[in-house]
C-alpha positions as a Markdown table, in Angstrom:
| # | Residue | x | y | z |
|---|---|---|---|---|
| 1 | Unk | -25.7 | 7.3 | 28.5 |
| 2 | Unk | -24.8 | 4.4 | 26.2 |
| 3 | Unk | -27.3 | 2.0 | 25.9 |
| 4 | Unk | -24.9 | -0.6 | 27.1 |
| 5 | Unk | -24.7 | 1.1 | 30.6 |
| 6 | Unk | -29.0 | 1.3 | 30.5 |
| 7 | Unk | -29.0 | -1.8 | 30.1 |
| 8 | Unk | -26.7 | -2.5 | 33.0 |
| 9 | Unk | -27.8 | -0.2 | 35.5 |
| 10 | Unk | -31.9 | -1.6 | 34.5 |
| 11 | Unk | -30.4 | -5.2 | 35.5 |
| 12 | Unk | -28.7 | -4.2 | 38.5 |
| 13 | Unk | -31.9 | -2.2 | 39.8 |
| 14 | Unk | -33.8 | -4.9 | 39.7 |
| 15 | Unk | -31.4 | -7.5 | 41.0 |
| 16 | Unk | -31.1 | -5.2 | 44.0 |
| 17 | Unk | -34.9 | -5.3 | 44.4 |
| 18 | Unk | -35.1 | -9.6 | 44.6 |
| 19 | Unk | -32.5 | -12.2 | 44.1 |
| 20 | Unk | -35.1 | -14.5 | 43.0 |
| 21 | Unk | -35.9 | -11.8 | 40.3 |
| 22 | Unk | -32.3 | -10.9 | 39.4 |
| 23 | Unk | -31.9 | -15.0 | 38.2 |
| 24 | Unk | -35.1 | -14.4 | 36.6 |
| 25 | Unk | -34.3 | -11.6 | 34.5 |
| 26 | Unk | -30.4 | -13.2 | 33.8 |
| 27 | Unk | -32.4 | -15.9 | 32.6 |
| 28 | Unk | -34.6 | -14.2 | 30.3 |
| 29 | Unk | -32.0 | -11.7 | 29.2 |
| 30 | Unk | -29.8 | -15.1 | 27.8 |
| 31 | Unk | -32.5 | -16.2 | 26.1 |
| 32 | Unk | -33.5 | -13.2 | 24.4 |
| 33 | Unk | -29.9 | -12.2 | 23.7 |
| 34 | Unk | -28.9 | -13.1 | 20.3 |
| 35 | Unk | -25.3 | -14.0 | 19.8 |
| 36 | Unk | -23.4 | -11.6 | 17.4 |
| 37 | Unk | -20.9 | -12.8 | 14.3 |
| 38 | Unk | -17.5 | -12.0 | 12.9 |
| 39 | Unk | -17.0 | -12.5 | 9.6 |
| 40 | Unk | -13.9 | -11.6 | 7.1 |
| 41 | Unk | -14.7 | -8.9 | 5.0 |
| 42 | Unk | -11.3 | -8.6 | 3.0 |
| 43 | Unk | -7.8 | -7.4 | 2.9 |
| 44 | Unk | -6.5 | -4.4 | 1.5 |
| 45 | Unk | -3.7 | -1.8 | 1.1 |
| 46 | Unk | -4.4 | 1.1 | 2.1 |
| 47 | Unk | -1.2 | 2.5 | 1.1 |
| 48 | Unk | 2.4 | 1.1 | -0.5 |
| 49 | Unk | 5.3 | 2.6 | -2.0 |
| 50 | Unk | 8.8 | 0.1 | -2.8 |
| 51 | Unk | 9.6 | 0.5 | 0.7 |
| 52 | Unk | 6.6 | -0.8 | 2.9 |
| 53 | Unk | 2.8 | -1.0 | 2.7 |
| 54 | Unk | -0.2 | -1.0 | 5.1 |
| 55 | Unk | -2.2 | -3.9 | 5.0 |
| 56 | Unk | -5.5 | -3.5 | 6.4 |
| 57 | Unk | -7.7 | -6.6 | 7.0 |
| 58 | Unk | -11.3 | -5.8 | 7.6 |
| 59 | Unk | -13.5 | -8.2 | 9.6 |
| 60 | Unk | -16.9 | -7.2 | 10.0 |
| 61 | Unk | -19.7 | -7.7 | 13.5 |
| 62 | Unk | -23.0 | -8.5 | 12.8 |
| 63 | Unk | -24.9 | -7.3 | 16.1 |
| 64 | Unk | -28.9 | -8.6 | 15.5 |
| 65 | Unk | -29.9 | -7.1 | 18.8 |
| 66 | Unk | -31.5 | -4.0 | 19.2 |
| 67 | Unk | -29.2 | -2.1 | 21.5 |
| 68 | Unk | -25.4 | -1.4 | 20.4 |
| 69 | Unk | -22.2 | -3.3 | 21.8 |
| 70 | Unk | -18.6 | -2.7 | 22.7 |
| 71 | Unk | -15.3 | -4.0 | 21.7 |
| 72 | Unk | -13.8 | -5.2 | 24.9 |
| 73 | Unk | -10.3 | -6.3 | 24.2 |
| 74 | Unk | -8.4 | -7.2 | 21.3 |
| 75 | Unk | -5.5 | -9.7 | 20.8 |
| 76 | Unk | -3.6 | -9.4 | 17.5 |
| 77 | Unk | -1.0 | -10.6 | 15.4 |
| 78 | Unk | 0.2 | -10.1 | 12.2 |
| 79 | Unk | 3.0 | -12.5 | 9.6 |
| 80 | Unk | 4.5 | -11.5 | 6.4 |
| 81 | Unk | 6.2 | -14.3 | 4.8 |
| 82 | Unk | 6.6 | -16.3 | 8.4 |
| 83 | Unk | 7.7 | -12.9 | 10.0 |
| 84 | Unk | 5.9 | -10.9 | 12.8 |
| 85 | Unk | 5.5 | -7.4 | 11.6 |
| 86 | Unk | 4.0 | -4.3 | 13.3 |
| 87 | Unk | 0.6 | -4.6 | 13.4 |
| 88 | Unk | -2.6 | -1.7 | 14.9 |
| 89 | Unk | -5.9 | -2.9 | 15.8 |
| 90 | Unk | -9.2 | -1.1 | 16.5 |
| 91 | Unk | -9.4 | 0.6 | 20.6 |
| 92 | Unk | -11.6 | -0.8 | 22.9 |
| 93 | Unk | -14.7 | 0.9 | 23.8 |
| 94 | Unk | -15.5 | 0.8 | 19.7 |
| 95 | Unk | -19.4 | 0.8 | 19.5 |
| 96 | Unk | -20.7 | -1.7 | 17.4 |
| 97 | Unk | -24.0 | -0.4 | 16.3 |
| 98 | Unk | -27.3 | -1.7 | 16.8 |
| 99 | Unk | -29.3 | -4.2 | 14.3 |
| 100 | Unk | -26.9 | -3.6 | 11.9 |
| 101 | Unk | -22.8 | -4.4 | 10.6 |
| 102 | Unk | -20.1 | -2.5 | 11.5 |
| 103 | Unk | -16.4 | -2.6 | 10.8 |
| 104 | Unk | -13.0 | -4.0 | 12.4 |
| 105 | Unk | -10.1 | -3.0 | 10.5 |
| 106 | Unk | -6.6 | -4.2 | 11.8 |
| 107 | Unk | -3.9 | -2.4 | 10.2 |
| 108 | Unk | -0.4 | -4.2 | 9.8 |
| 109 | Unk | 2.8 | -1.5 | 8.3 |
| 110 | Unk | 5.3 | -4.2 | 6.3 |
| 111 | Unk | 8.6 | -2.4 | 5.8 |
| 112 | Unk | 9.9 | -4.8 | 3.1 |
| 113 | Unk | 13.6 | -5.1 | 4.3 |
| 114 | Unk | 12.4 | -6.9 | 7.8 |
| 115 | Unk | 11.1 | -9.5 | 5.2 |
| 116 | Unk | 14.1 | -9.9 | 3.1 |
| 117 | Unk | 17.3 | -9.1 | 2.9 |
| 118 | Unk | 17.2 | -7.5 | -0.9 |
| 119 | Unk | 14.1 | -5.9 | -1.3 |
| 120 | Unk | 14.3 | -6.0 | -4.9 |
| 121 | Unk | 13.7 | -9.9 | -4.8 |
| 122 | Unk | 10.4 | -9.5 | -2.7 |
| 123 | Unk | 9.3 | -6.2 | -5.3 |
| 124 | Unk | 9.8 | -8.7 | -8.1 |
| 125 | Unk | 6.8 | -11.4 | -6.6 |
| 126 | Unk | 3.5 | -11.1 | -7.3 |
| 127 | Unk | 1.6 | -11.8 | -4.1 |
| 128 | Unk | 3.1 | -11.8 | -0.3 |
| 129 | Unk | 1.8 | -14.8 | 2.4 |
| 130 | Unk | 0.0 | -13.4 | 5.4 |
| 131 | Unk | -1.4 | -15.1 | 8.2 |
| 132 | Unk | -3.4 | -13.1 | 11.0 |
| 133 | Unk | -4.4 | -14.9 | 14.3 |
| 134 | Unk | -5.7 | -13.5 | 17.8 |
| 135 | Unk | -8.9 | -12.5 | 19.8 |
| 136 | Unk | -11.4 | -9.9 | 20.4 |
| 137 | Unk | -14.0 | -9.7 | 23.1 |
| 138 | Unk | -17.3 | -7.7 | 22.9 |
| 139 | Unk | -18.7 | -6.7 | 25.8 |
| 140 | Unk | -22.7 | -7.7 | 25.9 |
| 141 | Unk | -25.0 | -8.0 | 28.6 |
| 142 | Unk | -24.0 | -11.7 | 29.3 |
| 143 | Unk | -20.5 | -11.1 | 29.6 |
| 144 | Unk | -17.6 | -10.6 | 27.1 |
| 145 | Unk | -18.0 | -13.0 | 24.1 |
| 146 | Unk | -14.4 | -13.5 | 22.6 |
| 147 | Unk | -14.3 | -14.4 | 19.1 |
| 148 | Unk | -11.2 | -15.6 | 17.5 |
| 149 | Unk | -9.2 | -14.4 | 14.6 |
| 150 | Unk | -7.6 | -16.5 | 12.2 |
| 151 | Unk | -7.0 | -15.8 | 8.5 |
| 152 | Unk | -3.7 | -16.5 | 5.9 |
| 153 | Unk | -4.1 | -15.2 | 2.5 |
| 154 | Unk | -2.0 | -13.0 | 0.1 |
| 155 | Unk | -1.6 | -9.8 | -0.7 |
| 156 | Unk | -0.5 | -8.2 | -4.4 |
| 157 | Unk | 3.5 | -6.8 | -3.5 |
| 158 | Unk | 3.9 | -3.1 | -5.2 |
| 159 | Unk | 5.2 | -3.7 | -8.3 |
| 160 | Unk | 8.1 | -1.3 | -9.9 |
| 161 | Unk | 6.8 | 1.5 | -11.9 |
| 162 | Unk | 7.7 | 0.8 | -15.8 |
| 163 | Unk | 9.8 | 3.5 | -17.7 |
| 164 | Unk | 9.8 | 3.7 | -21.1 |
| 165 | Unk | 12.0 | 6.4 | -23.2 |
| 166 | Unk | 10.0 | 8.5 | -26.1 |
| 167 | Unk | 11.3 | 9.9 | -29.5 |
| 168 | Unk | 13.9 | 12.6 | -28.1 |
| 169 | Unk | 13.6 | 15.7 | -29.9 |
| 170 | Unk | 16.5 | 17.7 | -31.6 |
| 171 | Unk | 15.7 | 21.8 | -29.9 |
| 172 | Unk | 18.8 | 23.1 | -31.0 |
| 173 | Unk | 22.0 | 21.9 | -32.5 |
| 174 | Unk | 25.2 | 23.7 | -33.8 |
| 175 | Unk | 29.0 | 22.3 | -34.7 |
| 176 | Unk | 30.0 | 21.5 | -31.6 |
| 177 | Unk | 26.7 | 20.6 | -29.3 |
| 178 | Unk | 23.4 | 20.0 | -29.4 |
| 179 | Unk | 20.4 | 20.2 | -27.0 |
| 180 | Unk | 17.7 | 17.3 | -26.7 |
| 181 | Unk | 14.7 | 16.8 | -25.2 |
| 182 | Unk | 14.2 | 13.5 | -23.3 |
| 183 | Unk | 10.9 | 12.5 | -23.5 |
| 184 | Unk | 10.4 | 9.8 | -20.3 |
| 185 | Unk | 6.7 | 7.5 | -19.4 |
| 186 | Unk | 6.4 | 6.2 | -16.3 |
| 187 | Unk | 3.8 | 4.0 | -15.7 |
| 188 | Unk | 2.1 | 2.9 | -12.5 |
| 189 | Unk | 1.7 | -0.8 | -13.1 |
| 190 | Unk | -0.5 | -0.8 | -9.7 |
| 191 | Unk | -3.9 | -0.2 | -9.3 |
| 192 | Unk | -3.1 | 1.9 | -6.4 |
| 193 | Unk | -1.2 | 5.1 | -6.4 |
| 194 | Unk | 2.8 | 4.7 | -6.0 |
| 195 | Unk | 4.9 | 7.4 | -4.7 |
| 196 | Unk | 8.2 | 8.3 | -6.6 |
| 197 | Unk | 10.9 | 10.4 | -5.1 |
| 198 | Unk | 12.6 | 10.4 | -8.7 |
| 199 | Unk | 14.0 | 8.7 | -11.2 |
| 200 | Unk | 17.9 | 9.5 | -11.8 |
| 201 | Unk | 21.1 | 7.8 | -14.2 |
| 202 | Unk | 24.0 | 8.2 | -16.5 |
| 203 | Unk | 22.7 | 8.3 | -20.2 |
| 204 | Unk | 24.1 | 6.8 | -23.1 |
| 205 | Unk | 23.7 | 7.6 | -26.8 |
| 206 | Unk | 25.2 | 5.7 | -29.9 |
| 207 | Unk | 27.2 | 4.5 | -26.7 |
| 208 | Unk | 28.7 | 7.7 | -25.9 |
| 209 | Unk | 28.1 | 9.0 | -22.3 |
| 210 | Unk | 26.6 | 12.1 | -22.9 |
| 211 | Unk | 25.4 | 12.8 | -19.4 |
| 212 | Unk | 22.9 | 12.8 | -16.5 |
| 213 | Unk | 19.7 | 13.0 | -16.2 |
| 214 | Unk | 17.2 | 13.4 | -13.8 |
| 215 | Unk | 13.4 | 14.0 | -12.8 |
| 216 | Unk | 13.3 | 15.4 | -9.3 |
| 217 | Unk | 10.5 | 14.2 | -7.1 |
| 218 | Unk | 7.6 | 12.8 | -9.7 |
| 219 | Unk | 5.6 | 13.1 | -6.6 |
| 220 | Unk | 2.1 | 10.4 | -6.5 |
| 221 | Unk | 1.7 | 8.0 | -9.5 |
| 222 | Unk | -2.1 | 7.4 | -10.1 |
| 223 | Unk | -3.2 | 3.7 | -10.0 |
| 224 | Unk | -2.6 | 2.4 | -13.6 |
| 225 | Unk | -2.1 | 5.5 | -14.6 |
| 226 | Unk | 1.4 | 7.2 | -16.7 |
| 227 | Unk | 3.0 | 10.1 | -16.4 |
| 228 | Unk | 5.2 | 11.9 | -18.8 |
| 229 | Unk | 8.4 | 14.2 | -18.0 |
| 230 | Unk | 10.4 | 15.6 | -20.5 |
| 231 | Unk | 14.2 | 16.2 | -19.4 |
| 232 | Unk | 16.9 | 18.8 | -21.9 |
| 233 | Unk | 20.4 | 18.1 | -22.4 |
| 234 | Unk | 23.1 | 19.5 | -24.0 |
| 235 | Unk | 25.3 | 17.1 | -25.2 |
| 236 | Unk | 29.0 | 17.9 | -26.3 |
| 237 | Unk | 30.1 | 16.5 | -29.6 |
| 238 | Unk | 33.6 | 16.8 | -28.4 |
| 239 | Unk | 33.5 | 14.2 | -25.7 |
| 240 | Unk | 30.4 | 12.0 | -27.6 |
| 241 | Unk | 31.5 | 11.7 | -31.0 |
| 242 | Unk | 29.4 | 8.9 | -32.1 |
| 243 | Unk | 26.4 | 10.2 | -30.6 |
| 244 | Unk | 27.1 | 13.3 | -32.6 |
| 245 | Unk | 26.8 | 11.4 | -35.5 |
| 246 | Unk | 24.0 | 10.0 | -34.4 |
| 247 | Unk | 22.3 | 12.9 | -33.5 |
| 248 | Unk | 23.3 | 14.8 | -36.9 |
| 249 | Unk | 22.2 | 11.9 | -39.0 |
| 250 | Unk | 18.6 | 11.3 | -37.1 |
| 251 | Unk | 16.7 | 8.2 | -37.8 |
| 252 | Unk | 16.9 | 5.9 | -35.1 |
| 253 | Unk | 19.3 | 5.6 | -32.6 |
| 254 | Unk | 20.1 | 3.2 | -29.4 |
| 255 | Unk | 19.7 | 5.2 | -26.0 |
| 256 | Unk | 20.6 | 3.6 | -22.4 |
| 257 | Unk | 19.9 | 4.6 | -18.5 |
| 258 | Unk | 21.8 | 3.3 | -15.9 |
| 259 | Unk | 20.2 | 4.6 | -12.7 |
| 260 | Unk | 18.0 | 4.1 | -10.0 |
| 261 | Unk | 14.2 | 4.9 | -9.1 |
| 262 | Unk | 13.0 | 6.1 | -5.8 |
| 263 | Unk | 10.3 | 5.6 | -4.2 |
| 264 | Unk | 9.9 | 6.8 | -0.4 |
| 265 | Unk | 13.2 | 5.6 | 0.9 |
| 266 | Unk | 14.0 | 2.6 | -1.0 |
| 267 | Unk | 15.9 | 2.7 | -4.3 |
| 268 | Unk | 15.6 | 0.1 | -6.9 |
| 269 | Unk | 18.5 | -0.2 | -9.9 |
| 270 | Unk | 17.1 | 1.5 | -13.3 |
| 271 | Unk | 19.1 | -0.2 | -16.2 |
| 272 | Unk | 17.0 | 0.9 | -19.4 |
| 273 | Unk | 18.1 | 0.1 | -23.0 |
| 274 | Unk | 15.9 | 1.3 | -26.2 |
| 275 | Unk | 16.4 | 1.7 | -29.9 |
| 276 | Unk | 14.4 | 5.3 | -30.1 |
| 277 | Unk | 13.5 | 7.6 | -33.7 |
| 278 | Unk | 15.7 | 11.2 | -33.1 |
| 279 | Unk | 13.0 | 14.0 | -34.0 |
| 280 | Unk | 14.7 | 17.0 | -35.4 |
């Protein structure tokens, strides 16, 4: 039986018994009881892509008394940039533990385009407004304390993943085509991981369309962390004469994307443009 419940059943025993006793003991109890706290702990996302994030903000009870508690009721709300969004919270009946801290975490899922109408202009900010406000009542032996929740802040928006070409490489090459290896790094510029559905665009050497290319799903980018995909073509010298020349010649040449990256199911426009060294 939860200690709560003991607690109750004790106190309604003995009111039973006397009236006179029952004040007593209420008496006594409200004295002895010791008020718990709610503190803000932090806020946090527990997951993002370029589409929409989970922002969990994590308060934490401090219950000094010896037996646990319960969470009662909550009352929550969540703003993004002056907008409600969807927002969870923790289910009554929680038990807050005895003589110790436990936490509250209220999860709020921001999809990005109930923000703003381009999501590209919120993905290029650095930090998003938030304001939380509400209630929640724990349930002690004196009645449900309610404790109120009020918190703005910010919170770092996902930023888009940086792509960077590396020296293509020259696998095979005759009169009238040659194959190259596309050497792409894509970095997480988040310290959380970022998923990426793929990375896709029209490619341009010497300024000669020479054709597509594309990644496929990259799957999970580490926080901070880069990885590396290496895409063949075979280019036709027919239809991409200066890139022919380019690619005959070596030494550097000038290679652009025009594309799109993916992440989840928001797209973001890809427009890359770098002088690269050809590797034969």
């Amino acid at each position: 039986m939860p200690t709560m419940k003991r607690v109750a059943l004790v106190l309604f025993a003995l009111c039973f018994t006397t009236l006179a006793g029952c004040a007593g003991l209420q008496s006594a109890l409200k004295k002895a009881f010791k008020k718990p706290t709610l503190t803000f702990k932090t806020a946090r996302l527990s997951s993002a892509s370029l589409s929409d994030a989970t922002v969990d903000l994590v308060y934490e009870v401090n219950n000094p008394n010896g037996f646990g508690l319960e969470l009662a009721s909550v009352d929550y709300s969540f703003f993004v940039e002056g907008k409600q969004v969807v927002a969870g919270k923790p289910r009554k009946g929680l038990n807050l533990k005895a003589n110790g801290r436990s936490e509250l975490v209220f999860p709020a899922n921001v999809r990005f385009a109930d923000i703003v109408p381009v999501v590209e202009t919120f993905l290029n900010k650095d930090r998003a407004a938030y304001k939380a406000q509400g209630s929640v009542g724990v349930q002690t032996p004196i009645g449900v304390l309610s404790f109120p929740l009020q918190k703005e802040g910010a919170f770092d928006v996902p930023k888009i993943p940086q792509v960077a070409f590396q020296p293509p490489r020259i696998t095979n090459i005759g009169l009238t085509s040659a194959t190259v290896e596309f050497p792409l790094a894509i970095t997480n510029r988040n310290s959380f991981p970022l998923p990426v559905a793929g990375i896709t665009g029209a490619l341009k050497v010497a300024g000669a369309d020479v054709g597509t290319l594309s990644t496929g799903n990259l799957g999970m980018l580490d926080g901070s962390g880069t990885k590396q995909v290496t895409l063949p073509l075979t280019i036709n010298f027919a239809r991409a004469a200066s890139a022919a020349v380019a690619l005959r010649s070596g030494g550097n040449a000038k290679l652009s994307l025009d594309g799109k990256l993916t992440s989840d199911s928001q797209s973001v426009p890809l427009n890359l443009s770098q002088l690269v060294n050809i590797v034969k």
